[in-house]
C-alpha positions in Angstrom: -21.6 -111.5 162.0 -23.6 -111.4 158.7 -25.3 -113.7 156.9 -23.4 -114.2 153.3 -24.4 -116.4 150.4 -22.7 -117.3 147.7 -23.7 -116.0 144.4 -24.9 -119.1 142.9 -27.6 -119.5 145.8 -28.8 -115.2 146.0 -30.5 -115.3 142.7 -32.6 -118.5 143.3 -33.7 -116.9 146.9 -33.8 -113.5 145.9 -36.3 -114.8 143.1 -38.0 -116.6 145.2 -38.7 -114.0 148.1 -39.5 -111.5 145.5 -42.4 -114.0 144.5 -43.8 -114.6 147.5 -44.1 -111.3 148.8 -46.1 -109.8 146.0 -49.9 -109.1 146.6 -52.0 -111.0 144.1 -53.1 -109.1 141.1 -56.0 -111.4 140.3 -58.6 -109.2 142.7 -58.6 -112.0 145.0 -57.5 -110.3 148.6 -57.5 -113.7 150.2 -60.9 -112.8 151.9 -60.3 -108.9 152.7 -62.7 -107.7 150.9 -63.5 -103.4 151.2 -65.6 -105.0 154.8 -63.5 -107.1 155.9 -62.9 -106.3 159.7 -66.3 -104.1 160.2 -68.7 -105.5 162.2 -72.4 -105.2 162.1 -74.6 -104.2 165.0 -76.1 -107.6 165.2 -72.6 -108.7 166.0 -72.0 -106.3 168.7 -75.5 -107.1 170.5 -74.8 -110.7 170.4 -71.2 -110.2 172.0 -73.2 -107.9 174.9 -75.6 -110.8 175.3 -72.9 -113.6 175.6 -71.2 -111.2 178.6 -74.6 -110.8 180.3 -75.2 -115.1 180.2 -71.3 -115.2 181.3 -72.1 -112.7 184.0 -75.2 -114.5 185.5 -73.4 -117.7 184.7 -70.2 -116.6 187.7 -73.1 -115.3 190.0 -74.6 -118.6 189.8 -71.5 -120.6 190.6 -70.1 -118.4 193.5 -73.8 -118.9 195.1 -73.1 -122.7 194.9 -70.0 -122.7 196.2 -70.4 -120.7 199.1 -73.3 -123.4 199.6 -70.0 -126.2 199.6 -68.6 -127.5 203.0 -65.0 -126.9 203.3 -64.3 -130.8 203.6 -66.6 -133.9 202.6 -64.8 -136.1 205.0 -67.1 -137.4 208.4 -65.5 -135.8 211.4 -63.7 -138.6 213.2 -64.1 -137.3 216.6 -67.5 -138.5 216.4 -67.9 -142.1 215.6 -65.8 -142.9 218.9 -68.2 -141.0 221.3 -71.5 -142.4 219.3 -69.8 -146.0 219.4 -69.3 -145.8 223.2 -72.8 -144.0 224.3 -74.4 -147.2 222.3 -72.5 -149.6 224.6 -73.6 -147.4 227.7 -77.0 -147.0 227.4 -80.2 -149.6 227.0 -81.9 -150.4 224.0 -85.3 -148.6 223.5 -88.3 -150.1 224.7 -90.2 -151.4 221.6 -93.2 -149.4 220.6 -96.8 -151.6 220.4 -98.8 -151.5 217.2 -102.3 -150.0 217.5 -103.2 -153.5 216.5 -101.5 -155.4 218.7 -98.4 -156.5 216.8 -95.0 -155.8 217.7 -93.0 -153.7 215.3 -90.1 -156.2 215.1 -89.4 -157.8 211.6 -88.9 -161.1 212.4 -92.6 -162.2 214.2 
């Protein structure tokens, strides 16, 4: 299948691509000037000294996260069996004071 126009329509987009596509003859490049794409050694070490902060950056986090518990949630098993030796045994004795009072809040 191909793509016809009708004759009335080519010239006007035949013109038109033609204008487009034509490098401008003004000197203006658009920015690409005879360096355009070199880069300078000051460049180069800057790039090297972003990879060296990235690298020390993922040494860092994989140290943290090695430091991270696998879950944040209490362990359930536990409150039960705490709950029921507090039931079991006797309260502490309460501890004297080298000065004589009692270490209870409310005296």
């Amino acid at each position: 299948m191909s793509l016809t126009l009708p004759a009335g329509v080519a010239l006007p987009v035949t013109a038109s691509v033609l204008i487009l596509t034509q490098q401008p003859g003004d000197g203006d490049n658009g920015g690409q000037g005879e360096d355009f794409g070199k880069s300078s050694p000051v460049g180069f070490l800057v790039l090297i000294l972003f990879l060296i902060a990235v690298a020390f950056l993922v040494r860092s986090m994989t140290k943290h996260l090695k430091r991270v518990p696998a879950s944040f949630d209490e362990p359930a098993a536990e409150e039960p069996a705490a709950e029921e030796k507090g039931e079991t045994e006797e309260p502490a004795p309460e501890k004297k004071q080298p000065n004589g009072a009692s270490s209870a809040k409310g005296d």
